[in-house]
N, C-alpha and C positions, 0 to 999 in steps of 0.2 A: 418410441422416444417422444416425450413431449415437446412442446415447442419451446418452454424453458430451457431443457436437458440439451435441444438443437442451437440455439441463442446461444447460450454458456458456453459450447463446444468452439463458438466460432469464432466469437470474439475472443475465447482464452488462445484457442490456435491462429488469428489475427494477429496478437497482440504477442504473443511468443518467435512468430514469423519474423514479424519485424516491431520488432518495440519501439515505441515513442521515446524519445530524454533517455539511452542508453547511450550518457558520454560523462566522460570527467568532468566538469565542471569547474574553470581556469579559477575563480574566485569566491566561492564559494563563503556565504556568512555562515552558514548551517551544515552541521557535516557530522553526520552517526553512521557506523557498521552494524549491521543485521548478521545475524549467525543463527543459524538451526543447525545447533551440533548433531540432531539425531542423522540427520539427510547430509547435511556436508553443504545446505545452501546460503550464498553467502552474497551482501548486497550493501552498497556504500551509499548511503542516500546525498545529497547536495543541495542544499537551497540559497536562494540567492535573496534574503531577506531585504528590501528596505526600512529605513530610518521610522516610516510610517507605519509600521506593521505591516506593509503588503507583499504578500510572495510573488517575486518578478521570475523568479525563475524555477526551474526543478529539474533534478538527475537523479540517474542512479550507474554503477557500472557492478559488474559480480556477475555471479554463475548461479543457478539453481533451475529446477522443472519447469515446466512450462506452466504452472500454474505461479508461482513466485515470481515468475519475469513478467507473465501477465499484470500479474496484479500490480507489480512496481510499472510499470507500465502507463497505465492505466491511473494510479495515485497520481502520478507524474503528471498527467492533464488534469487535472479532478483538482488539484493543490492551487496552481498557478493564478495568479488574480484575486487569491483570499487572502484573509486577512487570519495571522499567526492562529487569532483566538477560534476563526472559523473552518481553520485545517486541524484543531483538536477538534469540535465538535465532527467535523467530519471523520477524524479519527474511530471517535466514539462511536457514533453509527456505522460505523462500517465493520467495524469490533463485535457491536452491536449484533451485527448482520450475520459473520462469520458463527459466531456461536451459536444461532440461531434462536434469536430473543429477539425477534419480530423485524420486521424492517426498517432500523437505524435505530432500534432498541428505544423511542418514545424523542431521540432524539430530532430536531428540527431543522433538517439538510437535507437538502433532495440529492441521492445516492448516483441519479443517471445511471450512465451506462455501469455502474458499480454494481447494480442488483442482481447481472447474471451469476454474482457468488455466492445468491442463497440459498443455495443449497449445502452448500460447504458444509457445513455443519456436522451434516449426515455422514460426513467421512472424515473423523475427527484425526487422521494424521495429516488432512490437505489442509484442516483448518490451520495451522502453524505457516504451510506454505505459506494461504493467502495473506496470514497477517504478517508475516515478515518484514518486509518493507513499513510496511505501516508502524512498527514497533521500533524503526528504525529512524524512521521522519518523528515520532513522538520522541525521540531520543536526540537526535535532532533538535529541537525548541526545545527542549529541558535541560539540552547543555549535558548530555550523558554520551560521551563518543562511542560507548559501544553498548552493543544490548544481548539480547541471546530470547529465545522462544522460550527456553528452560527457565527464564525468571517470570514470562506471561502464564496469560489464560488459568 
């Protein structure tokens, strides 16, 4: 196993153990459902926008593998402190990443601790996992309450 394959492992079972921002969110400005009808995983994102653009806060609550909970997990810290337009660019890259068009796809975001998912790609039913959430928060800031995997990638 490489030391990639070993990283990936740890942080995905970290992060599934005990997830970051796994709660309702009392006030929420932002607020989309994720759904992967093929797997049955399912995941409510919450953001807690300011007047300024800036993301003060982030949730998620739902059920899905430990790769999806990872990742909303994970989105969860990754969002908070950006600014609306800099949580799609990190969207994008991370999008990017999953389908495996290089690391953050040309885009201009440093991924952090994000890049243990690139591998993803290579096993193109996880890749849905990992974007979940993500497709979720982009639904989210576009004012779209619910999304589905079946409409991406």
């Amino acid at each position: 196993m490489s030391v990639t394959d070993e990283l990936y492992q740890q942080v995905i079972l970290d992060h599934n153990r005990t997830p970051r921002n796994m709660r309702r969110m009392e006030q929420p400005t932002h607020t989309a459902c994720g759904l992967n009808p093929l797997c049955g995983d399912e995941y409510t994102v919450y953001l807690a926008v300011g007047a300024d653009g800036l993301i003060r806060d982030a949730s998620f609550e739902g059920h899905g593998c430990a790769i999806s909970k990872a990742s909303a997990s994970l989105m969860s810290l990754a969002v908070v402190g950006k600014r609306v337009e800099e949580a799609r660019a990190l969207f994008e890259a991370f999008h990017a990443l999953v389908l495996g068009k290089g690391e953050g796809g040309g885009q201009a975001c440093d991924l952090g601790k994000l890049r243990v998912f690139s591998g993803v790609w290579r096993y193109p039913a996880r890749v849905k996992c990992a974007a979940l959430c993500w497709h979720a928060l982009k639904g989210a800031l576009d004012g779209q309450p619910t999304t589905s995997t079946e409409d991406k990638l």
